[in-house]
C-alpha positions in Angstrom: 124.6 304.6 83.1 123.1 307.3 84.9 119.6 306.9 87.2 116.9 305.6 85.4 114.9 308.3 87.6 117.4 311.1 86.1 116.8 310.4 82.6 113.0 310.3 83.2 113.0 313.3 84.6 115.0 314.9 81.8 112.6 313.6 79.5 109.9 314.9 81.4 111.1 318.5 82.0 112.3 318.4 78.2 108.8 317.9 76.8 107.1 320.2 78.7 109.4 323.0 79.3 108.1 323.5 82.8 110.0 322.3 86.3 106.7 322.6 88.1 104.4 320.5 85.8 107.3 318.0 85.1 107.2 317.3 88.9 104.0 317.0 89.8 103.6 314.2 86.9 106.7 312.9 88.7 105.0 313.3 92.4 108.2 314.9 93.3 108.8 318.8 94.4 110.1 320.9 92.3 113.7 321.1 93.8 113.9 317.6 94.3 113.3 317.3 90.9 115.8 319.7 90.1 118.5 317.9 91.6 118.1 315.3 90.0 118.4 317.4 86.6 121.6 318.8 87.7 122.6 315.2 88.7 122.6 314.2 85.2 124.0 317.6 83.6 126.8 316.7 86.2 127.3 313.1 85.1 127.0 314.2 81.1 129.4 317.5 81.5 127.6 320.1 80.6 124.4 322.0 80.6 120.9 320.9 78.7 118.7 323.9 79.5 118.5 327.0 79.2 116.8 328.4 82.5 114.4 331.1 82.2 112.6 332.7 84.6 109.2 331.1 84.8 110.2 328.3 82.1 113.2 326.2 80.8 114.5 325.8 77.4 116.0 322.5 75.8 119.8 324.3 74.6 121.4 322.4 71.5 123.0 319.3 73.7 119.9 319.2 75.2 117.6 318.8 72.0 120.2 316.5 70.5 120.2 314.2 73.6 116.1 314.0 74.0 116.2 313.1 70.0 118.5 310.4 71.3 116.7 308.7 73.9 113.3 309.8 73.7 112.0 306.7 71.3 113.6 304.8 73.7 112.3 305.5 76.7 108.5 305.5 74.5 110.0 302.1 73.6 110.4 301.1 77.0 106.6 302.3 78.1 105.2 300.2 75.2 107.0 297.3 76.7 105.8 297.5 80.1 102.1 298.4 78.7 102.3 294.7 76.5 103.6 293.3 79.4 100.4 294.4 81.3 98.2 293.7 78.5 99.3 290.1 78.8 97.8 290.2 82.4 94.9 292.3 81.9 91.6 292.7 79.6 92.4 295.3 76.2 92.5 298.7 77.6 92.6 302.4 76.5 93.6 305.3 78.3 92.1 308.3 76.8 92.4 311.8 77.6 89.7 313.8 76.4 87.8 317.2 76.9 84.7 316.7 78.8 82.5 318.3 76.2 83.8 316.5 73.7 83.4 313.3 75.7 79.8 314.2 76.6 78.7 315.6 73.1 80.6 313.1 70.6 81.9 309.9 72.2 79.3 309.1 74.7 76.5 309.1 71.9 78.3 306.5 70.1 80.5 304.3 72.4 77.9 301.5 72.1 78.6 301.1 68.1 82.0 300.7 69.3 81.9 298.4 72.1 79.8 296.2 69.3 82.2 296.6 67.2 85.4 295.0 69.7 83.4 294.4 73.5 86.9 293.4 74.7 88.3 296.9 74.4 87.7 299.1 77.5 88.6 303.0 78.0 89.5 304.7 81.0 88.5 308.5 80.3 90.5 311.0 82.2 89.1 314.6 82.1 92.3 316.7 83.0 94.0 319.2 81.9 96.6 319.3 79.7 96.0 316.3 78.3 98.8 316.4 75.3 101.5 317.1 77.9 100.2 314.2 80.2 101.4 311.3 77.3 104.2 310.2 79.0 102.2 310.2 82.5 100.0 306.9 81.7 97.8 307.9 79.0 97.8 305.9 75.7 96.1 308.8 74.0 94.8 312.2 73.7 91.8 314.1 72.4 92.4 317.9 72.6 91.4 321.3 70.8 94.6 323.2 70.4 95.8 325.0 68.0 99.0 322.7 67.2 100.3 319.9 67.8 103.8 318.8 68.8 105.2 317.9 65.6 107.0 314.9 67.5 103.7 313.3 68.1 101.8 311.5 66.0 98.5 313.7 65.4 95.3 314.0 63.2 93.0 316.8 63.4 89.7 315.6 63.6 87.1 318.0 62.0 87.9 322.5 61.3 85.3 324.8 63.0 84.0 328.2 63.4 84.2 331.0 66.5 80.2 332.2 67.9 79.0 334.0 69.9 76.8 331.9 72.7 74.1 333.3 74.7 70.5 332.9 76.2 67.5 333.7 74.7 66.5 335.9 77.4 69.5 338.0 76.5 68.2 339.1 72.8 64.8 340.4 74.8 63.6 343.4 77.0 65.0 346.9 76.7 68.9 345.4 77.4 69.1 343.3 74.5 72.4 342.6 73.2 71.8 342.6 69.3 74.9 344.4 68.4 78.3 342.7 68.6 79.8 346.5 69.8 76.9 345.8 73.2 79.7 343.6 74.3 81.6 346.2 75.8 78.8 346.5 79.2 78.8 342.2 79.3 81.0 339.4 80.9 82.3 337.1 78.2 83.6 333.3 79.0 86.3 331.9 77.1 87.5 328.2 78.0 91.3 328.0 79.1 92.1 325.8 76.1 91.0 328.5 73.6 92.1 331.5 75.2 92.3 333.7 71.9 88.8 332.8 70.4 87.7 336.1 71.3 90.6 338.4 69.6 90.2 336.2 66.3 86.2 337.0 66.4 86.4 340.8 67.2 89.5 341.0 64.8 86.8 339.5 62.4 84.2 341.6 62.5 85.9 344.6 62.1 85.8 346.0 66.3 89.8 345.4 67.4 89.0 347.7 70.0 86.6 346.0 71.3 87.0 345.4 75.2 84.4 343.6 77.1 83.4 344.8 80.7 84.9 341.5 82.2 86.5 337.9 81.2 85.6 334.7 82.8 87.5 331.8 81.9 86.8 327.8 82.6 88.5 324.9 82.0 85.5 323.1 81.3 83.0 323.7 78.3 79.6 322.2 79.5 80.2 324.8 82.5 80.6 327.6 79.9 77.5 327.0 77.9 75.4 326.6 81.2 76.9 329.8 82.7 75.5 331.8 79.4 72.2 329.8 79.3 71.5 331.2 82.6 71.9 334.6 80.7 75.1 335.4 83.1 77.0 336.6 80.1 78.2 335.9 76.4 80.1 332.5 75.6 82.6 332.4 72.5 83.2 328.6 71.8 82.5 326.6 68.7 80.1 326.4 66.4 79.8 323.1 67.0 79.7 323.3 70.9 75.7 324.9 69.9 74.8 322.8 67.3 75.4 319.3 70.0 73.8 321.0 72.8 70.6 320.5 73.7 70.0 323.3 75.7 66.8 324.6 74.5 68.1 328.2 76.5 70.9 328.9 74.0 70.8 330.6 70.8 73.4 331.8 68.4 73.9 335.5 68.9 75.0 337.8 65.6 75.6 336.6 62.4 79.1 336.3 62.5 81.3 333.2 62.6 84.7 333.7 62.2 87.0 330.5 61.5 88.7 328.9 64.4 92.7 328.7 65.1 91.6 325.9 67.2 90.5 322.7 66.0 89.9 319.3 68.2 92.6 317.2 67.5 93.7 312.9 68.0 97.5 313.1 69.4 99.9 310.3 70.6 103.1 309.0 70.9 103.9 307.9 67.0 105.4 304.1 68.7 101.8 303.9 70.5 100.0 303.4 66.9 101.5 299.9 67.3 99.5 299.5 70.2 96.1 297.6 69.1 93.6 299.5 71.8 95.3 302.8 70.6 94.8 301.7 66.7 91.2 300.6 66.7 90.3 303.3 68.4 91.8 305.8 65.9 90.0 304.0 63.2 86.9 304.1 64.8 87.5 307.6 65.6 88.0 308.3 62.0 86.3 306.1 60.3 82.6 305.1 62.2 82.4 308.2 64.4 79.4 310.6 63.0 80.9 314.0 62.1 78.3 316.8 63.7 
């Protein structure tokens, strides 16, 4: 057999088709984690990527080889998670988006921890939640677009693309009332939704539409506070308004254009056998108020 470390960086590298993210998961720099790549091609024979110049590819040995051993390495993380669980209270690792975590889980945690007061969640914030399965997280909330059709996922509710601003911004001489006033204002767009503004403007019928700058955040509650302070237009989810409680924000236009991006439940399919990861899910889906 080769390394144990070898084939988890494989893995690693494999799922998210980036050297650099795979390594800082990993703690390791990038070349180091590069050898140890080649180590295995060199042991196995041949190449499993196709390198790229800012990314890497999975080539056909590759893909056949991760389809291989990837339930088994899952395998091996639910067995050293039970074997932890037998030490330790019932726990859930949960990535989420802050917003999301502030506007639909905080609300209602207490009906869950009625519900089963031995189960405890670690939230974790960061980015790239999705990619991050295999890095200690039991779970992931995210809004994406897709999921990786190798994880288990359920999308958890559809929504529509606004416009987000201050009320201070429909009043005085400079009010934006027009969706074509755009092109003289900043427009925030968060990191995780980066095309919500081409789908709107495609929508109402102004392609061309170019506004005088783009600020983008990774995190959502920032976003709405940046427009309620009338520092520009936000273009986020319908449903981002309708939780705030922001007294400073209104719904500009009267457009609202469907979203490519939904919120959505993801994990690794063998963690469903995990209990914290299945009551959660049902609660999720089952007890948690839809907005």
């Amino acid at each position: 057999m080769p390394p144990l470390t070898a084939i988890e960086a494989f893995v690693q590298v494999a799922r998210l088709g980036s050297v650099k993210e795979a390594a800082a998961i990993l703690s390791l720099s990038s070349p180091a984690l590069t050898r140890r790549i080649q180590a295995l091609e060199r042991y196995i024979g041949h190449q499993l990527f196709e390198r790229r110049h800012q990314s890497v590819h999975l080539n056909s040995d590759g893909e056949r080889l991760l389809a291989e051993i990837g339930p088994s390495i899952d395998s091996l993380s639910v067995a050293m998670e039970r074997a932890i669980g037998n030490r330790e209270m019932m726990r859930l690792r949960l990535a989420v988006p802050s917003l999301f975590a502030m506007q639909r889980l905080m609300p209602h945690l207490p009906s869950l921890r009625g519900a089963h007061p031995d189960l405890h969640i670690d939230l974790d914030t960061g980015a790239n939640r999705i990619a991050r399965l295999d890095d200690g997280l039991d779970a992931a909330i995210a809004i994406t677009a897709e999921v990786d059709p190798s994880l288990y996922s359920r999308r958890i509710d559809s929504n529509r693309v606004i416009a987000i601003g201050s009320k201070a911004i429909q009043e005085g001489p400079n009010a934006i009332t027009d969706p074509a006033q755009l092109a003289s204002t900043t427009i925030f767009l968060h990191r995780d939704m980066p095309e919500t503004f081409s789908y709107w403007k495609e929508a109402v019928g102004l392609p061309n539409l170019e506004p005088a700058a783009i600020d983008h955040f990774d995190a959502g509650q920032l976003i709405l506070d940046a427009a309620a302070q009338g520092l520009g237009v936000a273009f986020m989810l319908e449903s981002h308004l309708s939780a705030s409680s922001d007294p400073r924000l209104v719904r500009l236009f009267d457009h609202a254009v469907e979203s490519p991006y939904s919120y959505w439940f993801a994990c690794r399919r063998s963690s469903l056998t995990r209990r914290p990861v299945r009551i959660f899910h049902d609660w999720l889906f089952e007890s948690l108020p839809p907005l």
